[in-house]
Residue, then its C-alpha position, 0 to 999 in steps of 0.5 A: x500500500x502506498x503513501x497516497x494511499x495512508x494519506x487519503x485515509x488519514x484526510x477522510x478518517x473520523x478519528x486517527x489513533x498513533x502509537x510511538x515506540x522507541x523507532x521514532x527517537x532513535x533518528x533524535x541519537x536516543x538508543x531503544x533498549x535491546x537492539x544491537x546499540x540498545x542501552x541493555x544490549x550495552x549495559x545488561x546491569x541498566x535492565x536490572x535497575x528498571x525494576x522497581x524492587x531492584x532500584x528500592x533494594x539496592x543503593x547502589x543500583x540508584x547511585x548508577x541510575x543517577x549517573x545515567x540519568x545524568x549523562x542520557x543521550x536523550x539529555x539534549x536530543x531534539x525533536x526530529x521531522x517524525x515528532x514534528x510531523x505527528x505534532x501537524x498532523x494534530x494541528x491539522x484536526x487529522x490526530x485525535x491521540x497520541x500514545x506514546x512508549x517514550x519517556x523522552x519528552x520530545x513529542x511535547x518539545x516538537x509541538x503536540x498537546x499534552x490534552x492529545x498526548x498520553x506518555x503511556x511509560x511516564x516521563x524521564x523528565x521529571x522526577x518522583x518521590x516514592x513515599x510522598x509522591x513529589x514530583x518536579x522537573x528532573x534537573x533539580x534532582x540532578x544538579x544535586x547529583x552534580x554538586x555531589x550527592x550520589x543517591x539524592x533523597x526526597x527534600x519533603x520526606x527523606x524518601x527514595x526519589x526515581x524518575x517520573x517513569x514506569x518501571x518493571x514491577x509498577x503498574x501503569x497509570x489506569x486513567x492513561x492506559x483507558x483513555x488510550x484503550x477508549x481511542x483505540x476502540x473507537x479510531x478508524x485509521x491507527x497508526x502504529x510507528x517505531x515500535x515492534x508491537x511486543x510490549x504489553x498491555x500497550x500492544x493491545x491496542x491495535x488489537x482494539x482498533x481492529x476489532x473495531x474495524x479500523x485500518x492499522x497502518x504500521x510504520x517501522x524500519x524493522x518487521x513488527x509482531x503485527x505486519x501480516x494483520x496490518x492494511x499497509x505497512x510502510x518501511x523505511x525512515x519515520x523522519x522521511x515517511x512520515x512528513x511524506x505522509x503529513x504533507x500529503x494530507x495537508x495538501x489534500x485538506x488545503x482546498x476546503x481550508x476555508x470550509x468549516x468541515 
């Protein structure tokens, strides 16, 4: 199926669901996590601290997650053309939610709302207390990390202090995960982007847009778990497809600009 073809459904689709994987930040310099360069292919002991009891029980494994955080790719990675492309596709009434497996924040920094957008795995910047559940950006957390503090503790009540994401062991935020499962049920087109469809309960999504006879659209350089149930499957870059994609859809919607449709 071809470009014009995803196009021309997305323009003419009552409601249009996205879910983002790791494949679409990899092209910002972010690495997924078990791929040949992943950051558990690299570092196997990374895996063990995002389990929830590891990190609690052992300090050691949060005096390393605080080292990592600190020095993250995804510290100063920047939106590339995929974000920003799904951030006009909102703008163009096109995206009714965006999912997103992600913890690194760029859909927000490359334009696309947050009452659209679901961080379904949390965010990594911002951080979170255990006991109290404080939360705040996470660099003040890590500039006491730089000015010395190996395992910084909670300033309102000396408890254990991770980032604002979801680790092994800790459940999914239920009002997020409804609200993406709701939009699923009742898309039409359902974009599946960068993401290899294995991680679950998020996978099930697009099985909730199939049932309900939606188109899935896959969009992945590498083959997915679902590519043999998808309407289209567009390989390749997500930086180039999906502008691709965007442009025409804006192209087909430009004529009735003027129209209240």
């Amino acid at each position: 199926m071809a470009v014009a073809d995803v196009a021309a459904w997305l323009t003419h689709a009552r409601s249009v669901v996205a879910l983002t994987g790791a494949g679409i930040s990899t092209e910002s310099g972010i690495p997924d996590f078990r791929g040949p360069q992943g950051v558990w292919t690299r570092d196997p002991k990374a895996e063990a601290r995002a389990d929830i009891g590891y990190y609690v029980a052992h300090p050691e494994a949060r005096r390393e997650a605080w080292q990592a955080r600190l020095h993250h790719p995804a510290r100063a990675a920047q939106p590339n053309a995929g974000h920003r492309a799904l951030a006009e596709l909102e703008r163009l009434g096109r995206l009714q939610l965006l999912v997103t497996q992600n913890i690194d924040g760029l859909h927000l920094l490359a334009g696309s709302s947050p009452e659209r957008l679901v961080e379904i795995h949390g965010s990594a910047r911002d951080y979170v207390c255990l006991s109290c559940g404080d939360r705040g950006p996470m660099d003040e957390v890590l500039d006491r990390v730089r000015a010395g503090e190996e395992d910084p503790a909670c300033l309102n009540c000396g408890g254990i202090l991770k980032s604002a994401t979801i680790s092994f062991g800790q459940q999914l935020v239920a009002a997020d995960l409804a609200r993406a499962e709701r939009a699923a049920g009742q898309s039409d087109v359902f974009l599946a982007i960068g993401t290899t469809l294995t991680v679950y309960p998020v996978a099930w999504l697009p099985e909730r847009a199939l049932a309900n006879g939606a188109r899935l659209v896959i969009i992945n350089a590498e083959p997915t778990a679902m590519d043999d149930r998808a309407h289209a499957v567009l390989r390749g870059q997500i930086g180039e497809i999906l502008p691709s994609l965007v442009s025409r859809v804006a192209a087909d919607r430009t004529p009735r600009a003027a129209g209240k449709d």
